[in-house]
N, C-alpha and C positions, 0 to 999 in steps of 0.2 A: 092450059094447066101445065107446070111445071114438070119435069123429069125426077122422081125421087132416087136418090141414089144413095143405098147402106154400105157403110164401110167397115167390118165385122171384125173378131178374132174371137178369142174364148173370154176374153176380162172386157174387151169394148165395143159399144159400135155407136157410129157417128150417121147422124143422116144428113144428107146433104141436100137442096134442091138445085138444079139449071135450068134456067128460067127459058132458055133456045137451046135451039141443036147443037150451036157452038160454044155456046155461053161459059164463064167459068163455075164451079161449084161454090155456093154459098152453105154455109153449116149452119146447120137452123138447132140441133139438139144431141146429144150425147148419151147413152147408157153406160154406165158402170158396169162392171162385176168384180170387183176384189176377190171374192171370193175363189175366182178362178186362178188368180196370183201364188195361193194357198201351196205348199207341198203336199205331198200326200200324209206325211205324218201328221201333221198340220187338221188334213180333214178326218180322219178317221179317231174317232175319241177314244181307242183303242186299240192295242195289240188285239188280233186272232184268239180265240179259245184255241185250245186242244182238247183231243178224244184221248183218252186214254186206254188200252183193250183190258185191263186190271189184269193182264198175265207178264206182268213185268217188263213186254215190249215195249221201243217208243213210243207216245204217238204221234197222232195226226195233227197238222194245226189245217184249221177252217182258217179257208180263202176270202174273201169279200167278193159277195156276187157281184158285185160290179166296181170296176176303178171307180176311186173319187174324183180324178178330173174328170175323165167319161162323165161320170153324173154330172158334175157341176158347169161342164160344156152345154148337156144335152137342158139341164135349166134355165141356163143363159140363151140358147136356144128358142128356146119356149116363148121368156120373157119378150126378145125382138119380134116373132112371130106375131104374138100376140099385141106388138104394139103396131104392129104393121097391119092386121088385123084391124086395131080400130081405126087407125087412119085410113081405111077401105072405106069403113063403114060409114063414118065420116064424110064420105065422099073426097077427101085430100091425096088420094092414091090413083092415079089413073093408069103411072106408066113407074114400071121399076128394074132398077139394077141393082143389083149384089155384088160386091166385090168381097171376098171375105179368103180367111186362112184355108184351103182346102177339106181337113177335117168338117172346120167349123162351117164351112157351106153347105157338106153334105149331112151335119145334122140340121141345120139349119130349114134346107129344103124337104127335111122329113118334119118339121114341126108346123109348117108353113099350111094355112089351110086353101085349099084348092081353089078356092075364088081366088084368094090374094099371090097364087103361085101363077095366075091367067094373067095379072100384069108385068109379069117379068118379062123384060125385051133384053135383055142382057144378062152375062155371070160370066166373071172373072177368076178364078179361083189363084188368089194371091194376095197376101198378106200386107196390104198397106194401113191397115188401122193405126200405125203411127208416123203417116208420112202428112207431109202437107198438103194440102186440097188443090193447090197447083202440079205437084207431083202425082197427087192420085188421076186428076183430069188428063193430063199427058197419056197414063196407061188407060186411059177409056179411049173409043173411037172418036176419030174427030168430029163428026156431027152425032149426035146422039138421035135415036129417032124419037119424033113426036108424032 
């Protein structure tokens, strides 16, 4: 069974298979997120409220409990987990590697459900989600294990 190997950021991830240890990467499928492209003006359908104390001071303006990219990483997050996930269940998942943006690795590996985190044999934490599959195979080891 092949080596699957994800190639992540916060807007994409690419899955790749190598069919040998040394094999080059083949790109079998792609996820989107637009939405992570987004500014933050962009995601939030609003400016903050303010508190006002009615004694003629300024007030307050309320924060957003959480960044919108934050949220919109940690989504995009979810959605790869969960695809990886069924590729488990599937049986198509035997052996995996992640190469992803640093941030987005470490939300990544929090979304990731603990069977599907038993086949990780590698993690790279670096950003090539827009490099070529020959560029990304150079930064992997040269035989990958199976």
């Amino acid at each position: 069974m092949p080596t699957t190997i994800v190639v992540a950021d916060s807007t994409r991830a690419r899955f790749f298979t190598a069919e040998s240890p040394s094999s080059p990467l083949i790109e079998n499928e792609t996820l989107a997120h637009p939405e992570g492209r987004l500014h933050d003006r962009d995601m939030t359908s609003d400016l903050p409220g303010k508190n006002s104390s009615g004694n003629g001071a300024g007030g307050h303006t309320y924060q957003n409990q959480t960044d919108p990219k934050k949220h919109e990483m940690a989504v995009f997050a979810k959605q790869v987990a969960d695809h990886l996930d069924s590729k488990r269940n599937a049986n198509e998942l035997i052996k995996l590697i992640l190469v992803a943006d640093p941030a987005f690795l470490g939300e990544l590996r929090n979304q990731l459900s603990s069977a599907t985190n038993e086949k990780i044999v590698y993690e790279l934490n670096k950003n090539l989600a827009r490099h070529s599959p020959d560029d990304i195979r150079k930064s992997l080891p040269q035989y990958l294990s199976h």
